[in-house]
Structures are given as C-alpha cells and as structure tokens.
C-alpha positions in Angstrom: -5.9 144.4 46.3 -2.8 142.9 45.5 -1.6 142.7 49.0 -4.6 141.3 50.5 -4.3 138.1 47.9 -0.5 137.7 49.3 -1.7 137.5 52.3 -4.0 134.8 51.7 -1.5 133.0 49.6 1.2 133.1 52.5 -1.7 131.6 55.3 -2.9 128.6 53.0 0.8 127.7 52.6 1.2 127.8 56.3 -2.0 125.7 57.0 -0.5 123.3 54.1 2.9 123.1 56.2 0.9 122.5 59.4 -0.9 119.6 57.9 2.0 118.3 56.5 3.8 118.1 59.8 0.4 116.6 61.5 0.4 113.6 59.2 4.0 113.1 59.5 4.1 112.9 63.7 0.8 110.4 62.9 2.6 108.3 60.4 5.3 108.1 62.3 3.0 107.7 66.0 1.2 104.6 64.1 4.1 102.6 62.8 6.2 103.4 66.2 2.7 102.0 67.6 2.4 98.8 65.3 5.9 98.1 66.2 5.4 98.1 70.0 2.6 96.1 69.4 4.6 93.7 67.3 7.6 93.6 69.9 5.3 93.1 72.6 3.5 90.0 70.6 6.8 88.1 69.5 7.6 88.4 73.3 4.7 86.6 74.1 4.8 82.4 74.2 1.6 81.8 72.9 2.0 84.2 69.7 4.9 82.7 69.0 3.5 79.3 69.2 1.1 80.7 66.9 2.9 82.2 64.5 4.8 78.6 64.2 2.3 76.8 64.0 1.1 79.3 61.1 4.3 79.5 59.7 4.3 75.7 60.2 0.8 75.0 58.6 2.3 77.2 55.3 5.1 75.3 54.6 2.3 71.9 55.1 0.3 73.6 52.4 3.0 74.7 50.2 4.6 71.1 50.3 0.7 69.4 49.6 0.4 71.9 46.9 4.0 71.4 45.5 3.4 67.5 46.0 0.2 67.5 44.4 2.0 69.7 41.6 4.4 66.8 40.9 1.3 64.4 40.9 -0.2 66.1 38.7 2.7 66.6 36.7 3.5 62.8 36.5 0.0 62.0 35.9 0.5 64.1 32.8 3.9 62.7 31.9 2.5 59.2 32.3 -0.6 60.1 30.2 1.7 61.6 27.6 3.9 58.4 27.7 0.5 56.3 27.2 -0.3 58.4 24.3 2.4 57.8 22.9 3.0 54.1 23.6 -0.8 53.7 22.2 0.1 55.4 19.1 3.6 53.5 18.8 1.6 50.3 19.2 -1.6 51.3 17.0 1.1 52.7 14.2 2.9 48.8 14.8 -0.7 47.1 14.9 -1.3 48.8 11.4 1.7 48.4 9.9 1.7 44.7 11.1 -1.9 44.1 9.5 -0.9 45.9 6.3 2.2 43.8 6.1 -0.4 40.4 6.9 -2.7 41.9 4.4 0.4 41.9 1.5 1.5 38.5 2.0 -2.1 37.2 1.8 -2.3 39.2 -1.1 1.0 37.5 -2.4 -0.1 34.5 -1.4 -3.7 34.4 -3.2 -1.7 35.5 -6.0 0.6 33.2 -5.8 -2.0 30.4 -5.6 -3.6 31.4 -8.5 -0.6 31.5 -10.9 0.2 28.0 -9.5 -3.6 27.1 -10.5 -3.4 28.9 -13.7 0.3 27.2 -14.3 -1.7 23.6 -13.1 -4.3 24.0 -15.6 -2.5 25.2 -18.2 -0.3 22.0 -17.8 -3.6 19.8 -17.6 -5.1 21.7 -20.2 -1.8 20.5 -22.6 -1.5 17.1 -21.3 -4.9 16.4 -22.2 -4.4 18.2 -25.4 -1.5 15.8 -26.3 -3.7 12.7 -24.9 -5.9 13.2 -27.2 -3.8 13.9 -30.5 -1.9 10.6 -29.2 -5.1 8.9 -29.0 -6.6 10.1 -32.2 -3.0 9.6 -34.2 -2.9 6.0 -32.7 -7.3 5.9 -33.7 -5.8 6.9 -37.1 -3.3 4.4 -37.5 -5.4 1.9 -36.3 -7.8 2.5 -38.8 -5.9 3.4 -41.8 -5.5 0.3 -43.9 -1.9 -1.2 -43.7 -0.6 -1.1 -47.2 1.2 -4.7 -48.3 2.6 -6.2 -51.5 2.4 -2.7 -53.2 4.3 -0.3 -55.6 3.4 3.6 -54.9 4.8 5.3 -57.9 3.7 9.1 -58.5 0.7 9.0 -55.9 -0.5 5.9 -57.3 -0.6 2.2 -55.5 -0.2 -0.9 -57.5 -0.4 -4.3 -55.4 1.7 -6.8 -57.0 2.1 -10.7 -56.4 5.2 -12.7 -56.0 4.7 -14.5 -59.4 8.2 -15.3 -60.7 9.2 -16.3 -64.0 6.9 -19.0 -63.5 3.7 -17.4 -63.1 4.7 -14.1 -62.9 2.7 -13.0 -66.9 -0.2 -14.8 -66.6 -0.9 -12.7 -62.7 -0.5 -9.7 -64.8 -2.5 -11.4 -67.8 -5.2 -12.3 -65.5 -5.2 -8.5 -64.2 -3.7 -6.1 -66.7 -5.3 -3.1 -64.4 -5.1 -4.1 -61.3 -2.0 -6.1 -60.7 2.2 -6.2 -61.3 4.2 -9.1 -60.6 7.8 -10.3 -60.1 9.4 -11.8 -62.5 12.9 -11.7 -62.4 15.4 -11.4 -59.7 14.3 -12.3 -56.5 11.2 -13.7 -56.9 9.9 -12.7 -53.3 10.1 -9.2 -52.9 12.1 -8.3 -49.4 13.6 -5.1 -49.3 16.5 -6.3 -46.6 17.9 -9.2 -48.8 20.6 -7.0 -51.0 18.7 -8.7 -54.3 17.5 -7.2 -57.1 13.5 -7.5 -58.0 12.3 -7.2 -61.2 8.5 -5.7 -61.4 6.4 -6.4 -64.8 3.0 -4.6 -65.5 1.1 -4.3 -68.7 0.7 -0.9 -70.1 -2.1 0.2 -70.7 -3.1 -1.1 -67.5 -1.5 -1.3 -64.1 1.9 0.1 -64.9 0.7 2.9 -67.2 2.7 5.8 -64.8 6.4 3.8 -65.1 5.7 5.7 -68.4 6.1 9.2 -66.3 8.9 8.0 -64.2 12.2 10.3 -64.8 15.9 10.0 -63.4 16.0 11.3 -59.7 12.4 10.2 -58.8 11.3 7.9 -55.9 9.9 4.5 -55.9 8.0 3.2 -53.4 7.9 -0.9 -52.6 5.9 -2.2 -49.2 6.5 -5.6 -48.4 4.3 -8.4 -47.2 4.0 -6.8 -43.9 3.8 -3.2 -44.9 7.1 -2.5 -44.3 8.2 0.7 -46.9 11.1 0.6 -49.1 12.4 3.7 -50.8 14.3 3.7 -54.3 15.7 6.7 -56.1 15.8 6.2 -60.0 19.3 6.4 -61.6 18.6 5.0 -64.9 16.3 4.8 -67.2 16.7 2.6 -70.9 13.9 1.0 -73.7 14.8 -2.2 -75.1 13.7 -4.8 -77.4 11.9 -8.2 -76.3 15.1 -9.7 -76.5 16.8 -7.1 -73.7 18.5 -5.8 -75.7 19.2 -1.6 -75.6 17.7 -0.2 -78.9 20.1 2.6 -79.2 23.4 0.5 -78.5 22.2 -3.2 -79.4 24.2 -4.1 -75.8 22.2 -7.2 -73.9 21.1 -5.4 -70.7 18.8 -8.8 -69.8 21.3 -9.7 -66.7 21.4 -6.6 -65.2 16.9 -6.3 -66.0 16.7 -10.1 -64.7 19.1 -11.6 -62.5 19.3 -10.9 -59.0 22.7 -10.1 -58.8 23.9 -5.9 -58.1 22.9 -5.4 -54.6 19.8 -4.2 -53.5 18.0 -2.6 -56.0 14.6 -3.2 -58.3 13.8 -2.7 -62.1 10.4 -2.0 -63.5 9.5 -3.1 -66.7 6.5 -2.3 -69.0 5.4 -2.3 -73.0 6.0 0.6 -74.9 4.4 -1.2 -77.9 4.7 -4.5 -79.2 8.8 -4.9 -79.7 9.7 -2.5 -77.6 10.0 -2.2 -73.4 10.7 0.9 -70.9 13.0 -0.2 -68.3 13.3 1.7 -65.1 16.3 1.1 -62.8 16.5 2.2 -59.0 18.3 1.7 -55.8 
C-alpha cells in the first residue's frame, strides 16, 4: 500500500514537470512570435506612418489637454483675482459709505449745535431787548423827582423861598413843604454853596428829628438831578443861633453860604429851641 501511493506521487510530479516545460516553450513561442510580428511591422512604411501619426495625434491631444489645463487654470486664477478685487472694492465701497455716513452724521450734528448755539443767542438778545425796553418803559414812566429832600425813605418837595419868603412857603404848608432860607437861596448842588433847608415840625420836617451822625441826605434839584450828603454834625440851638450847651453863635456857619458845598437842615424842637443838622 505504501509503495503503490509513491508511485502515484512520483507520476503526478512528472506530469507537473511536463506541463511546466509545455507552458514555458509556449510562452516563450508567443513572445518570440509577437516580436517577429512587431519587427516585421516597424519594417513596414505604412505602419510606421501610422504609428507617427498616432504617436503624433498623442502628443496633439496631450498639448490640447495640457493647453486647455492652463485655460482652465487661468480662468480660475482670473476668477479668484475677480473675487478678490470685488471684495477689495465692496470692503472700500463700505468703508467709503460708512465714512460718508459719519461726516453726515458730524455734520447734522454739527448743524444742530450751531442752531441750538443761534437760538440760544436769539433767545438772550431778545431777553435783554426786552428788560432794556421794559427798564427804559420804567424810567419813562416813573415820575422824575425835582425840588425834593429824601430823608429816611421819605420825600419832602421844597421851594426856593429865601429869607424873603422862605417862612411863610413853610407857613402856608407846614406838612407838605420845606424851603430855603439861608445860604444859597437856589438850591444847585454843583455851586460849592451852602443851602440852608427850614421845615416846621410837626409837619414836613418831622424825620430831621431821627437823623443821626453818619446818615445820608438826599437833595434833587430842579431837574431831578440827585445830590448825596453824609451828616457830620448834628447841634440844638436857641432862636438866636446860638448852641445851648456852649452859648457859641453858630448862625454863620447855619446861614451863610460860605464853607463849600454843603447844606444844613433846620427844624423846631419846641418854641426856643431848634435841631440843626449839618452835612456835606
């Protein structure tokens, strides 16, 4: 049994060996055959025409195909480029309208400060306009104050009487009116005289009584001009003049217009005795 299956193994690697050596001598046969046949058709004219004009037509396609390639390519190139360009000038277009868009917002903001400043400035000129017109409306029709004597609040028209008639304007008023007497007997204010004022108390010049060292006297002249004295002395005295404390004759310096510009104020105390009020 054993030797039979040698046997058999030893013939089927024979018949493998056999067909081995077959296939080789047709491999070999064929490609020695396709060779021949090649030899033979490169030896012939018209193959080798055809063959170049195949080879020929190859190269034609590959350059069309490699030139349409590079078309393509720069088609692409110049499409990207394009892009690119349209996004550069769409990025500039918006950044030029934004930039339009700011300075008309500046502008408009601008113009309205400019308004607001304009009115403002109307608004003010018309304010001041009108307290000009109404100050002047004021003055206009406020009384002008002449021929008085504003002591403490209170005005006191007066008359250039003069010694001569100086008591009975007083007499025919006690109230109501003052007079000069002494002094200058017109009342100036620029003539570096002194004016001496009479006024019945009660009456007319009941506050000289009030009047103290360091207060203000007030004289307007015949056209409204005001005059402003500052009291430095103050003295009662008999109806002679004369200072009841000291018995000294102050009559000049009461009556005469000598001692620069200045006024005296005279009233009754009582019967025998006057209150004299001096001021420059």
């Amino acid at each position: 049994m054993s030797t039979n299956k040698s046997n058999t193994t030893t013939k089927t690697k024979k018949v493998i060996k056999m067909i081995s050596l077959l296939s080789a001598f047709v491999f070999v046969s064929g490609f020695g055959y396709i060779e021949t046949v090649r030899t033979q058709q490169s030896q012939n004219p018209e193959v080798r025409l055809a063959d170049k004009k195949a080879t020929t037509a190859k190269v034609t396609s590959l350059n069309a195909a490699k030139v349409s390639n590079d078309k393509a390519e720069e088609a692409q190139a110049a499409q990207a480029a394009q892009a690119v360009q349209a996004a550069q000038e769409a990025q500039a277009a918006q950044a030029a309208q934004a930039a339009q868009e700011a300075q008309a917002a500046q502008a408009a903001q601008a113009a309205q400060e400019a308004q607001a400043a304009q009115e403002a400035q109307a608004a003010q000129a018309a304010q001041e306009a009108q307290a000009a017109q109404e100050a002047q409306a004021a003055v206009q029709a406020a009384p002008v104050t002449v021929n008085a004597i504003s002591i403490l609040g209170v005005t006191i028209p007066f008359m250039n009487g003069g010694q001569g008639s100086g008591q009975a304007v007083i007499d025919s008023n006690p109230s109501g009116l003052a007079s000069t007497w002494g002094g200058a007997e017109t009342f100036s204010g620029t003539d570096g005289l002194n004016t001496h004022f009479i006024g019945h108390n009660p009456g007319a010049f009941a506050p000289v009584m009030s009047l103290g060292v360091g207060g203000s006297v007030t004289i307007f002249d015949s056209n409204g001009q005001a005059f402003h004295y500052t009291i430095y002395k103050i003295v009662v005295v008999d109806i002679y003049g004369r200072d009841i404390n000291t018995g000294a004759s102050l009559f000049g310096e009461i009556a005469t217009a000598g001692g620069g510009e200045r006024i005296v104020l005279q009233t009754c105390i009582d019967d025998t005795t006057r209150r004299i009020v001096f001021a420059a």
